[in-house]
N, C-alpha and C positions, 0 to 999 in steps of 0.2 A: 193825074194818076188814074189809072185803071180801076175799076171797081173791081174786087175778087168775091166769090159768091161763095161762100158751103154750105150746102143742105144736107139737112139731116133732122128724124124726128124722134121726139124720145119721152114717153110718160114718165119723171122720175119720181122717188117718195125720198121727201130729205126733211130734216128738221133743223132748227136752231138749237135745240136742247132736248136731250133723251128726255119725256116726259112721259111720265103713267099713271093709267085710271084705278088701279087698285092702291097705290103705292101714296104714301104721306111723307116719308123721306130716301133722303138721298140711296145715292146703288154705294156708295162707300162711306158711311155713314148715319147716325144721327143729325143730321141737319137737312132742312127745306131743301125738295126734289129741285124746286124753278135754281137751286144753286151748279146743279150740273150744266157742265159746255163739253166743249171736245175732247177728245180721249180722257183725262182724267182731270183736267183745269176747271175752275172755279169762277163764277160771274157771279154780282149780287144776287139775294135772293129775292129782291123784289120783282127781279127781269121778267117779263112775261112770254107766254108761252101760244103755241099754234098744236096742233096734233088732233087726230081722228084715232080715238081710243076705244080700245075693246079688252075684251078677256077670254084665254082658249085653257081651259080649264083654272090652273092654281096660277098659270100666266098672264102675266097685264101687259096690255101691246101697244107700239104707238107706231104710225105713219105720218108723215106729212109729205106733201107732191109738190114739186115749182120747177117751172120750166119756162127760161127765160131765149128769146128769141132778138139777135142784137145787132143791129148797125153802127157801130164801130167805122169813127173817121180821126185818123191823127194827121196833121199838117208836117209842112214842110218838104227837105229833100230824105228824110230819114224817116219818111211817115208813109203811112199807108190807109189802106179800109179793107172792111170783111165784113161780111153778110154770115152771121154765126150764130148756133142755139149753144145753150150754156146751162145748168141745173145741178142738181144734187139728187140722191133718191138715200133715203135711209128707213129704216123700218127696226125696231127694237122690242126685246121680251125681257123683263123681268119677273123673279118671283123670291117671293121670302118667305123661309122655310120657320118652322114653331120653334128655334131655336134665335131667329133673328138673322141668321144668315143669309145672305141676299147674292142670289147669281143674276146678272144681266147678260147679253148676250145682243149683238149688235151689227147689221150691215149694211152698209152706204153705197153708194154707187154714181155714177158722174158721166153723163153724155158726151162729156167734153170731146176725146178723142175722133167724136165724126166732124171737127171742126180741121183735122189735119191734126199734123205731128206738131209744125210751127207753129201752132196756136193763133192768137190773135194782136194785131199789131195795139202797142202799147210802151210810148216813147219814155227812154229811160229805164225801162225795165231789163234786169240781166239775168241770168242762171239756167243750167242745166243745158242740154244739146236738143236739136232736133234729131239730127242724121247722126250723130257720135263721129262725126268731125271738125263739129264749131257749136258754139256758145251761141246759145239763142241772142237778140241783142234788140234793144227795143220790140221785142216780143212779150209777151206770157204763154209762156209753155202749158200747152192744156196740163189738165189732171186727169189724172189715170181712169179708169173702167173701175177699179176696185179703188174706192179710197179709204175701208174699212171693211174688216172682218175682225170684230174679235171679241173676248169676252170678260168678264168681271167677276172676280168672288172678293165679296168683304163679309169680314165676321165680327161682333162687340167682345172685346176684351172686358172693359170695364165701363163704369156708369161713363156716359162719352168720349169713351177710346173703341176706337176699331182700327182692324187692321184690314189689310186690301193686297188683291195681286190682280191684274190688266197684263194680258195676253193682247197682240193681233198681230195677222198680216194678209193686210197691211194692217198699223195702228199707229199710235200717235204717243212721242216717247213724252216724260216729263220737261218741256222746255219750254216756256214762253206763256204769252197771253193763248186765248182761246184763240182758232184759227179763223182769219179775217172772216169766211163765210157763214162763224156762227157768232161773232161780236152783234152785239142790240143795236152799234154803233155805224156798222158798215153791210150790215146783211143785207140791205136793201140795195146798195149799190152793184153792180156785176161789175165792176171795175175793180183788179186786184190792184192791193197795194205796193207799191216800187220799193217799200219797206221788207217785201214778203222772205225774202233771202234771209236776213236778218232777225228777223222776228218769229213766223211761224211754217216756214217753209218742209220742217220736217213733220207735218201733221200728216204725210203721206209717207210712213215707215214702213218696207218691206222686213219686216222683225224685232215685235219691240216689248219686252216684258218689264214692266213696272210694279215695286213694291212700295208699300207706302202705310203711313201710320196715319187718324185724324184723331185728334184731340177738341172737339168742341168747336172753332172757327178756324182751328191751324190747321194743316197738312203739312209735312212733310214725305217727300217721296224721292226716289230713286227711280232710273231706267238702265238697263242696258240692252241696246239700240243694232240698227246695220245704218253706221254712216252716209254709205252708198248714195246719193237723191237717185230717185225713178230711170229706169232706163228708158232711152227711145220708141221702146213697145210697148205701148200705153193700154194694152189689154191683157197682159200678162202676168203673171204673180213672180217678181221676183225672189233668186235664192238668197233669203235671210244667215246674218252675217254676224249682228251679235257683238260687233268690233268695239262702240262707242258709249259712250259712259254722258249722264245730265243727272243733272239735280234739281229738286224746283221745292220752294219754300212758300206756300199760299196762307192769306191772310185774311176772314172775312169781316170786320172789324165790327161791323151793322150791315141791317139788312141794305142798306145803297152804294156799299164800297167793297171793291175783292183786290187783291196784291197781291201781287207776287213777285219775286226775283228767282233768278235760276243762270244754271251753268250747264254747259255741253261740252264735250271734246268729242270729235269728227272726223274720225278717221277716214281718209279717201273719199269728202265726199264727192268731189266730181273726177266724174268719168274721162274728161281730159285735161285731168292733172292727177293721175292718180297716187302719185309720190307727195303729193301736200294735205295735211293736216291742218283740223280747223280748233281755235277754241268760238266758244261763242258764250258771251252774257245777253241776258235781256233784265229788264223790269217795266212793270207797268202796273196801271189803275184804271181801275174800272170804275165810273157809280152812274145807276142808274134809278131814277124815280118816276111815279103816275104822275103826269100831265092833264091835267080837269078829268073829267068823270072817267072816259075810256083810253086816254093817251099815255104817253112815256118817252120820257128821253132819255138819253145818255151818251155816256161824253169817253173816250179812252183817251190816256194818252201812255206812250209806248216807248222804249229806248234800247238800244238792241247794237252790240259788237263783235264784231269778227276780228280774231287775231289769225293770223297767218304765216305760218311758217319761216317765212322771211323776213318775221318781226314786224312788217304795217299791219295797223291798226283803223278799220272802217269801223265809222259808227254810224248809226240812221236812227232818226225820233219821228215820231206818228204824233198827230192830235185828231182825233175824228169825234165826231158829234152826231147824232139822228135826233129829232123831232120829230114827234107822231101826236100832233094836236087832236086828232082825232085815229077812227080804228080804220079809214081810208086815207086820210093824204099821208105822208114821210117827207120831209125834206132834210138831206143827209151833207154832211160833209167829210173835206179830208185834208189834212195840209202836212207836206213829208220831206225832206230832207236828209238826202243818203250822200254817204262818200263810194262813188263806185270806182273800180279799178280796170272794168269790162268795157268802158263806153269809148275811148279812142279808139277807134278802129285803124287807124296808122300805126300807132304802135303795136306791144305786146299784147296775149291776151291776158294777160293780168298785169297792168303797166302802174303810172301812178295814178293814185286817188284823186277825183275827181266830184265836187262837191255839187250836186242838184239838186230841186227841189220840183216841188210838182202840189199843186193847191186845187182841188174838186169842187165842184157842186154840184148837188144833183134833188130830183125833187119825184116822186113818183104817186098816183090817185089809183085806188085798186077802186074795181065795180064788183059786186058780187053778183053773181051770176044762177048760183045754186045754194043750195045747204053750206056744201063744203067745198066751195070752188068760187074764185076769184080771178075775176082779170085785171092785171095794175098796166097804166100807159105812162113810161117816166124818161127823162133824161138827164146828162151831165153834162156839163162843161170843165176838161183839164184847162190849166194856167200850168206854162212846164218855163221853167227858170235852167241854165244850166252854166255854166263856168266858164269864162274869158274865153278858155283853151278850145274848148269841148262848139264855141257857137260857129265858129267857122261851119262845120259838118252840118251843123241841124238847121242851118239860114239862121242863124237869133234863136229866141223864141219860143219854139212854136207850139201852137195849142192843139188838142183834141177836142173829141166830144161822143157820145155815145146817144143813141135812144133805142127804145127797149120795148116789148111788148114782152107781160109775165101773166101766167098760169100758176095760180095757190091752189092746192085743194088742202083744206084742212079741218 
């Protein structure tokens, strides 16, 4: 195969968790800030944290920068490579008012899109189009330019009740685990999960207002959402829609464990199937603990279904794991098993269910370099597993693998 090159360069500022220097608890809530993840979802509190923190005046700010540079090779006749940079950029204010009121306010951003529309090859992976006339297919679809604008007001009702409303767009409705890029579990990896459809793939909502109650370690919350996933113009803000309806029920039991189940209904989300409606459930578990003096691991595992229209039923389970023995090495895993209905390419574009799996490893050493800048040198190795039907196409088999050169400033 041909090697394909895309260049492109990008300082981004992203974090793993909104985190601030003046602030002792959470933006919706009474409880430990390190409990904040994405849009409004819940990781333990013991998770640790990255951020270059400040204050502009009654405001507490946080930043974090990484920027990941990737060679990307998938085997076989259904495989490819790409020469691609990859990151996050987020930057966040909060402030709480002598009332206890707390507004945050939050914006993310993503290089992705100088990598192409088609994103990056990644076997077994399905959803959303490049061009808006076919279904991406063993791709990952980059992520948008804007992966978040939006903002937060929570207020205390009573001794630990508060209430909350979440605005964005883009934003991240109430559905699922944290999205793969801010799990303790998978953050180190640039490899998205073949689960992502299933699990947290609408963490990129062009409309999406969330209300929601916390009681002490519970949340309960609602969204209503735009179905729609991202259009093909991956620098643009699309028109909010407002169509779809989730629910999400979080649990933080102790500080090493967070839960959650939730529900969706999704209307129209892809752009070519516009007449199909989605339901979706997920659950999942999070715990994460310190590893000798400076380390942490943790472990998710993940379970997530689409109902469809036409009555089939796909389900996909995640188990992923990081280890971080120390505050330089990571060695992470992944192991995944989806039913896709995308991957025949002989048949329909939504045919039958097709069961595969896909098992990772990956291990990464950051150097520090400055104060607040790091450089990590890491790779992975896929193991892709795929179904009787499905090996004809793909030769057997066949594996991947990635290596990575990363920029932290934090």
């Amino acid at each position: 195969m041909k090697m394909k090159i895309v260049l492109g360069a990008a300082l981004t500022v992203c974090a793993v968790t909104p985190v601030y220097a003046m602030s002792t608890t959470g933006v919706l809530g009474s409880y430990p800030m390190t409990r904040e993840a994405s849009g409004t979802s819940w990781q333990p509190d013991v998770t640790t944290h990255d951020g270059i923190h400040g204050a502009v005046g009654d405001w507490s700010t946080m930043v974090h920068a990484t920027l990941n540079g990737v060679y990307d090779w998938q085997g076989g006749p259904r495989g490819d490579n790409l020469l691609f940079m990859s990151g996050m950029a987020m930057a966040s204010a909060q402030r709480t008012f002598a009332d206890d009121d707390v507004v945050n306010v939050r914006a993310m951003l993503s290089p992705d899109p100088l990598m192409g529309k088609r994103g990056y090859p990644l076997l077994l992976a399905a959803g959303e189009t490049a061009d808006g006339t076919t279904t991406l297919v063993d791709r990952q679809h980059p992520h948008d330019l804007f992966m978040e604008l939006s903002a937060f007001y929570s207020r205390p009702l009573a001794e630990d009740v508060s209430a909350f409303i979440y605005v964005g767009l883009p934003g991240e409705p109430a559905f699922g685990p944290p999205a793969f890029m801010h799990r303790a579990a998978s953050v180190d990896s640039p490899e998205a999960p073949i689960s992502h459809h299933w699990l947290d793939s609408t963490h990129i909502t062009f409309g999406v207002t969330t209300a929601g109650v916390v009681y002490k370690n519970i949340k309960a919350e609602v969204s209503q959402f735009t179905g729609r996933e991202p259009n093909r113009r991956r620098t643009d803000i699309d028109h909010p829609r407002f169509d779809s309806t989730s629910t999400r029920l979080s649990w933080n039991p102790t500080e090493n464990i967070s839960l959650q189940t939730s529900w969706a209904h999704l209307r129209s989300p892809e752009q070519l199937h516009p007449d199909d409606n989605e339901e979706r459930w997920s659950a999942s578990a999070i715990y994460t603990a310190p590893f000798g003096q400076t380390g942490q691991w943790s472990v998710t595992a993940a379970w997530g279904r689409k109902n469809l229209d036409d009555g089939a039923s796909l389900d996909a389970v995640l188990l992923e794991a990081a280890l971080k023995p120390t505050d330089v090495w990571t060695i992470f895993t992944r192991a995944e098993r989806i039913e896709a209905a995308e991957l025949d390419l002989s048949g329909p574009a939504h045919g039958d269910a097709e069961p595969v799996g896909k098992l990772a490893v990956g291990v990464v050493r950051d150097f520090k370099v400055a104060e607040h800048a790091m450089i990590g040198l890491g790779g992975l190795y896929s193991f892709n597993w795929t179904s009787a039907h499905l090996q004809p196409s793909y030769g057997g088999n066949p594996n991947g693998a990635m290596v990575f050169v990363r920029l932290k400033i934090q």
